[in-house]
C-alpha positions as CSV (number, residue, x, y, z in Angstrom):
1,X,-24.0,-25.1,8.5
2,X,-23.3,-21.4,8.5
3,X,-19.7,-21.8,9.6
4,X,-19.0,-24.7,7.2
5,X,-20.5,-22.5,4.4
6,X,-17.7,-19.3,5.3
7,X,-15.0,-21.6,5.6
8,X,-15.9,-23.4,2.3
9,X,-15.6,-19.4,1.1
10,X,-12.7,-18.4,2.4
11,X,-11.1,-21.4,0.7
12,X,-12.9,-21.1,-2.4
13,X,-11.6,-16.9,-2.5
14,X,-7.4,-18.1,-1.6
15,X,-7.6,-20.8,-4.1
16,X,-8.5,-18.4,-6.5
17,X,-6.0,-15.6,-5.6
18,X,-3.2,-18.6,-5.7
19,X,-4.0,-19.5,-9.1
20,X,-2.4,-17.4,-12.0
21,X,-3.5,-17.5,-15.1
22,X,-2.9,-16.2,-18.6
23,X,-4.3,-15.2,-21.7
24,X,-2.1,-15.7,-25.1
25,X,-2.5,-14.3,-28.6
26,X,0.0,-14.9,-31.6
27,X,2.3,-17.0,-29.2
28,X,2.6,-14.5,-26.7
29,X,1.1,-14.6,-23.4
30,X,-0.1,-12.1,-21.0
31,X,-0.5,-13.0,-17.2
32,X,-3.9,-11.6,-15.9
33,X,-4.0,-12.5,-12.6
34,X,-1.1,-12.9,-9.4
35,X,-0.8,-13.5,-6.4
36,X,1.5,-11.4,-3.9
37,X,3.0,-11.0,-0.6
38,X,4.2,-7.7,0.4
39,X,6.0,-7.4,4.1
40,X,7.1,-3.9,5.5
41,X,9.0,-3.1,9.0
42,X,8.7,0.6,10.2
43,X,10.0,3.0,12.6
44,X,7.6,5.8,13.7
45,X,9.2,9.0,16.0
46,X,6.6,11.5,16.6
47,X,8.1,14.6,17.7
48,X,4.9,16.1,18.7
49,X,1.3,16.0,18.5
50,X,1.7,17.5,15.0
51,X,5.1,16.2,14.0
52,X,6.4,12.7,13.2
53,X,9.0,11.2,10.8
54,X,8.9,7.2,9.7
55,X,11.0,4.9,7.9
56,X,10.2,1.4,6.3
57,X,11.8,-1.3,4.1
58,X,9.5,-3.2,2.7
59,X,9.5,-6.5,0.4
60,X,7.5,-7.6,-2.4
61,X,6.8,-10.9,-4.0
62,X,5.1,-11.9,-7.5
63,X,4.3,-14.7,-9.7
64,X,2.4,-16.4,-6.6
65,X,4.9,-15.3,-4.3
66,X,7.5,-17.0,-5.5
67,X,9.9,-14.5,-7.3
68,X,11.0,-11.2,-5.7
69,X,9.1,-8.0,-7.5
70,X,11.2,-5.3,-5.7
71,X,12.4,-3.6,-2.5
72,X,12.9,0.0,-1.1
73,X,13.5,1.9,2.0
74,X,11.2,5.1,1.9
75,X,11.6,7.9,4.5
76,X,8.5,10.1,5.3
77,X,7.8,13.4,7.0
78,X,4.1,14.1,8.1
79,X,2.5,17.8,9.8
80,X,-0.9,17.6,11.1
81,X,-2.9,20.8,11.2
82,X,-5.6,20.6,13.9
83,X,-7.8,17.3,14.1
84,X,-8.6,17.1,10.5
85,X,-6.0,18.0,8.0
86,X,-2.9,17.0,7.6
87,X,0.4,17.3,4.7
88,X,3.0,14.5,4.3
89,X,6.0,14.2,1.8
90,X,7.9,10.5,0.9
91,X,11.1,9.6,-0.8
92,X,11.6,6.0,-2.1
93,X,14.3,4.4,-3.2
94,X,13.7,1.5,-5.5
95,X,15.3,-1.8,-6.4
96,X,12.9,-3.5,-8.6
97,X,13.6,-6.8,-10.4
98,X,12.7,-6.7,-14.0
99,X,12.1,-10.3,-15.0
100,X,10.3,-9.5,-18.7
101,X,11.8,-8.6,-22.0
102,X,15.6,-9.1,-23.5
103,X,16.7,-7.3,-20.8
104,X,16.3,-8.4,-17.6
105,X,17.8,-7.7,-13.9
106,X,17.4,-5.2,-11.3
107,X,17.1,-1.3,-12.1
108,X,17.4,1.5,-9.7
109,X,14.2,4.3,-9.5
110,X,13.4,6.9,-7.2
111,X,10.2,8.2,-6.0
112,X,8.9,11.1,-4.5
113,X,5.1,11.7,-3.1
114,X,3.3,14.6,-1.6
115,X,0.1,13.9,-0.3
116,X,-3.0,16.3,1.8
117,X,-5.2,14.2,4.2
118,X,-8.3,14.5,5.8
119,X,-10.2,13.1,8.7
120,X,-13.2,12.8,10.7
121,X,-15.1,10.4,13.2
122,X,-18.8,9.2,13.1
123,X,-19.5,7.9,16.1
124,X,-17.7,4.8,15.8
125,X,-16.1,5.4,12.3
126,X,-13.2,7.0,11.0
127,X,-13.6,8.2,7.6
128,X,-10.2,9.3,5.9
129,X,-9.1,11.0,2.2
130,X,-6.0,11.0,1.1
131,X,-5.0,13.0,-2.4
132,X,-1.6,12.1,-3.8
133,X,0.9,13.2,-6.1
134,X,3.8,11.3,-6.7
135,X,7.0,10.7,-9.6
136,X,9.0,8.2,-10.3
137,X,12.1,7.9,-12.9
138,X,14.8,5.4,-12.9
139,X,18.3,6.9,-11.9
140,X,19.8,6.0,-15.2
141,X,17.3,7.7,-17.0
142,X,17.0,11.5,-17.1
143,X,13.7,13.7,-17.6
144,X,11.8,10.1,-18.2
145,X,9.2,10.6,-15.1
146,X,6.1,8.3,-14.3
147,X,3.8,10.7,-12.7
148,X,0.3,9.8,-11.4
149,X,-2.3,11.0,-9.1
150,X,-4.3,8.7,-6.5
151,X,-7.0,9.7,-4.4
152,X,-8.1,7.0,-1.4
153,X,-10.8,7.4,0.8
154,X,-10.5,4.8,3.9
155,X,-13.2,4.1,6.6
156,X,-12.4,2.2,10.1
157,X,-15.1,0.7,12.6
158,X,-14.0,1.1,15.9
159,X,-15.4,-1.9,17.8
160,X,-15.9,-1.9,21.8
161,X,-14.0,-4.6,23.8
162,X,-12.2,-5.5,20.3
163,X,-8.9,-4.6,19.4
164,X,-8.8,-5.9,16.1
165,X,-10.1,-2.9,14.4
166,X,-11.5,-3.6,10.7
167,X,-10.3,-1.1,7.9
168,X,-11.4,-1.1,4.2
169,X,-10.0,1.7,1.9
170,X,-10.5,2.2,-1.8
171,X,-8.3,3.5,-4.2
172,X,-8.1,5.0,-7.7
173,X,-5.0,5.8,-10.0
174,X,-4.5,8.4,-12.8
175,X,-1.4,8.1,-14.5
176,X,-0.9,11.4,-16.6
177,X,2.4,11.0,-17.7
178,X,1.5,8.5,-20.3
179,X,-1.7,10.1,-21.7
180,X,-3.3,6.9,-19.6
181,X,-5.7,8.3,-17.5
182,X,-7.5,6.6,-15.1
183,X,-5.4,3.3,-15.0
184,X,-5.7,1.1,-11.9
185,X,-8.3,0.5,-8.9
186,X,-6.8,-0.8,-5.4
187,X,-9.0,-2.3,-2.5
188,X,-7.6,-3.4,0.5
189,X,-9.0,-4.9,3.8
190,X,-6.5,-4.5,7.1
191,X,-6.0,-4.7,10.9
192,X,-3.7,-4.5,13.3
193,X,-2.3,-5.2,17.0
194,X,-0.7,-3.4,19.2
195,X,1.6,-5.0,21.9
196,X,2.7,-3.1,24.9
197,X,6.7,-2.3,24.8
198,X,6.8,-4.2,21.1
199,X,4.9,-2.4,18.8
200,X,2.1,-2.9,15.8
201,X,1.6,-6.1,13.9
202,X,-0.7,-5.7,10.9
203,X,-2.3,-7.9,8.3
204,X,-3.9,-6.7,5.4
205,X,-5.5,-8.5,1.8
206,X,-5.7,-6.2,-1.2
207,X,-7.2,-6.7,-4.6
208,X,-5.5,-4.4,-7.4
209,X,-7.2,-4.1,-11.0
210,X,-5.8,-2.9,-14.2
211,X,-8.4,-0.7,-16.1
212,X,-6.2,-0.2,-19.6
213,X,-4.8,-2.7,-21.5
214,X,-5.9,-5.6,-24.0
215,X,-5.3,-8.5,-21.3
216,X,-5.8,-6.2,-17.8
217,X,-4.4,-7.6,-14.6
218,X,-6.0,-8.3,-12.0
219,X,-3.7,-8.9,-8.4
220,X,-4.8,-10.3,-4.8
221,X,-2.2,-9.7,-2.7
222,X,-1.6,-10.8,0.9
223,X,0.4,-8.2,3.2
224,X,1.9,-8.2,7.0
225,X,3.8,-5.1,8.7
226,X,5.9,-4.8,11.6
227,X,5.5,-1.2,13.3
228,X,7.7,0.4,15.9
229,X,6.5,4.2,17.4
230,X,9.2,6.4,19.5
231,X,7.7,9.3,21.1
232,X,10.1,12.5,22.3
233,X,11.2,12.9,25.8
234,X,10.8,16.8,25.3
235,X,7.2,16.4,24.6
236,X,4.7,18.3,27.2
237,X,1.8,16.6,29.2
238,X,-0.4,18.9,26.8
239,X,1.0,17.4,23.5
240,X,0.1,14.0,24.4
């Protein structure tokens, strides 16, 4: 009975997230709620205990996964300081596939991100924070940025004998560019496996929610990643 009541749940919560709906007012109409699917491949190379570099193209698809949102490659450079802090900085370049409006098609943006991090274990938890400040502007636009601040706080159960690790992080947006505020919540619910000599396969579920707006819009999205880690040769039995 128990089972039979959490698979009737499950069912009930991705019929939901495939269903979009919308809301319409004076003949327009506003969708409030997608679903998405989001795939990334990336390739780690930690240079050291405190240095690593990564790079990762990643696809997304809206309108229930059945039109292409956008794609970019993004490059990243992380420093770890000790066991707890660390300092990263991204660069993104953007193809992303405008599909409302008179004018319609793909446009080019870049964005940039600088973010501090923080870690520590309980026990069997890992609790992380992440602050980050990022801005975006489409190349053929000048001095028209999108910048925002998030700050994330993530917590992951290490389980014994288990290596499908649970995650859950939590998310909150404040876009100041546009006098907006605090403009969008993100949850998201992840694992992942590693394979010996292939790398790490990850699945993750995340629920983003407009917080402006007249019709906000609600997302479920449904996520899988592909990561591959080099290490140094030059690295010493001490940095490992």
């Amino acid at each position: 009975m128990r089972k039979a009541h959490i698979r009737k749940w499950v069912m009930s919560l991705l019929m939901l997230a495939m269903i979009g709906t919308a809301s319409a007012q004076d003949g327009e109409y506003y969708t409030v709620r997608d679903f998405e699917v989001w795939s990334a491949a990336k390739l780690k190379y930690k240079m050291n205990k405190d240095w690593s570099m990564g790079l990762e193209q990643q696809f997304r698809f809206k309108d229930n996964a059945s039109t292409i949102d956008q794609y970019f490659t993004e490059f990243e450079l992380k420093k770890g300081f000790g066991q707890h802090f660390s300092a990263a900085y991204g660069a993104r370049f953007i193809r992303n596939n405008d599909t409302e409006g008179g004018k319609q098609g793909y446009e080019n943006f870049f964005r940039w991100n600088a973010d501090l991090g923080f870690k520590h274990d309980i026990n069997r938890l890992t609790l992380k924070y992440r602050i980050r400040y990022q801005a975006k502007n489409e190349l053929s636009i000048e001095d028209e940025k999108d910048r925002t601040i998030r700050f994330m706080a993530e917590v992951k159960y290490n389980i014994k004998n288990w290596k499908l690790d649970p995650q859950f992080s939590s998310e909150i947006f404040n876009n100041f560019s546009n006098d907006e505020g605090f403009n969008k919540l993100r949850f998201t619910l992840e694992t992942d496996y590693k394979i010996k000599n292939i790398g790490e396969l990850g699945v993750f579920y995340r629920m983003e929610h407009e917080l402006i707006g007249l019709y906000p819009k609600t997302t479920h999205i449904a996520g899988f990643t592909y990561q591959y880690t080099l290490k140094s040769k030059n690295r010493s039995t001490r940095n490992d």
